[in-house]
C-alpha positions in Angstrom: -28.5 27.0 42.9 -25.6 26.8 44.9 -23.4 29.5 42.7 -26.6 31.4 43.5 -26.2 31.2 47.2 -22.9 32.1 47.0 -22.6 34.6 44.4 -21.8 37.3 47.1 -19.0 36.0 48.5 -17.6 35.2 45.4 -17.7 38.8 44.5 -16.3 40.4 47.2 -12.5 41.8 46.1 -9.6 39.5 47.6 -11.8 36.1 47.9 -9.7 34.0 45.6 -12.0 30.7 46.0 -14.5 29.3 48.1 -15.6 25.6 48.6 -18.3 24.2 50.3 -17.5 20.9 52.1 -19.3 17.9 53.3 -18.5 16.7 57.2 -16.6 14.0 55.4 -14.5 16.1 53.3 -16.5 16.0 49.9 -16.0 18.9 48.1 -19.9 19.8 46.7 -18.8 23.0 45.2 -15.4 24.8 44.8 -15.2 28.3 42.5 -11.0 27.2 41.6 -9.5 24.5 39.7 -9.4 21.0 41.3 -5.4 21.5 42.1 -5.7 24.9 44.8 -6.5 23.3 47.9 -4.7 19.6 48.8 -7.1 17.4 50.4 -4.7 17.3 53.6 -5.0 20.8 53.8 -9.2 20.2 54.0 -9.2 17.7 56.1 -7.4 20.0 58.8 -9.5 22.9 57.9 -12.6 20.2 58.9 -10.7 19.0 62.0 -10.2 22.6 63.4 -13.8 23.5 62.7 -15.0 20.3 65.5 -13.0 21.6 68.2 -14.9 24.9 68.7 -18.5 25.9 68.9 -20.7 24.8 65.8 -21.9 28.8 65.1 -18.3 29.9 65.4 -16.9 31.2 62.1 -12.8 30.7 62.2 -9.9 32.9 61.0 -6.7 31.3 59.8 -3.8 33.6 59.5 -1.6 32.0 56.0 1.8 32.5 54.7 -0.4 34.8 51.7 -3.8 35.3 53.2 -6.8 34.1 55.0 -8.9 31.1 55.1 -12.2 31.6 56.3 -14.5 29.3 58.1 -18.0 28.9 58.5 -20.5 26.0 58.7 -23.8 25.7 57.0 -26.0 23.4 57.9 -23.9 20.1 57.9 -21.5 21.4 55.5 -18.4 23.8 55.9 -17.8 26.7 53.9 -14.2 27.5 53.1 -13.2 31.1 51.7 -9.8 31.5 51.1 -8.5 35.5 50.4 -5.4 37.3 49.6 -4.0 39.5 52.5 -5.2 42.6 50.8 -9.0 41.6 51.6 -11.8 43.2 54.0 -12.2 40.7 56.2 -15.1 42.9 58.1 -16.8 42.6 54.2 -16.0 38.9 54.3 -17.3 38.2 58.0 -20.7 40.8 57.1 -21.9 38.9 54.1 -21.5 35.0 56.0 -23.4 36.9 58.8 -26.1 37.7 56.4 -25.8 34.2 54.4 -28.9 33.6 53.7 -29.2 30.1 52.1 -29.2 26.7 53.1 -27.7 24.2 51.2 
């Protein structure tokens, strides 16, 4: 169900994984191998997404890409892409995300 729900993101050219995390940094579903993202590196992702607005989707400009962030419901979603992505295509289909985990 939840590859389902996130089978669009997951196709869009340049998204190189995306993970959907609990408020407590439980990873319920990643689309990369266990070793890609460093629990740290989550936990700060998490931490940035409390200091703003709930609805507010965050860009983070990386060394060789993006990381995008959006939460759903009480979870976080976390896209990661390579610089070469459409971020406009990456922002449209979270807009139009259309599934509640």
């Amino acid at each position: 169900m939840i590859e389902r729900g996130l089978q669009d993101i997951v196709a869009l050219r340049g998204v190189t994984s995306v993970l959907l995390v609990e408020e407590d940094g439980f990873v319920v579903h990643r689309t990369d191998s266990e070793d890609s993202n460093d629990m740290l590196q989550i936990s700060t992702w998490l931490e940035m997404t409390r200091t703003v607005d709930q609805q507010a989707v965050i860009t983070l400009v990386m060394e060789r890409g993006y990381v995008v962030l959006k939460p759903v419901a009480r979870r976080t979603l976390m896209v990661s892409c390579e610089r070469n992505v459409n971020l406009g295509a990456v922002r449209k289909v979270l807009d139009e995300l259309d599934w509640a985990p």
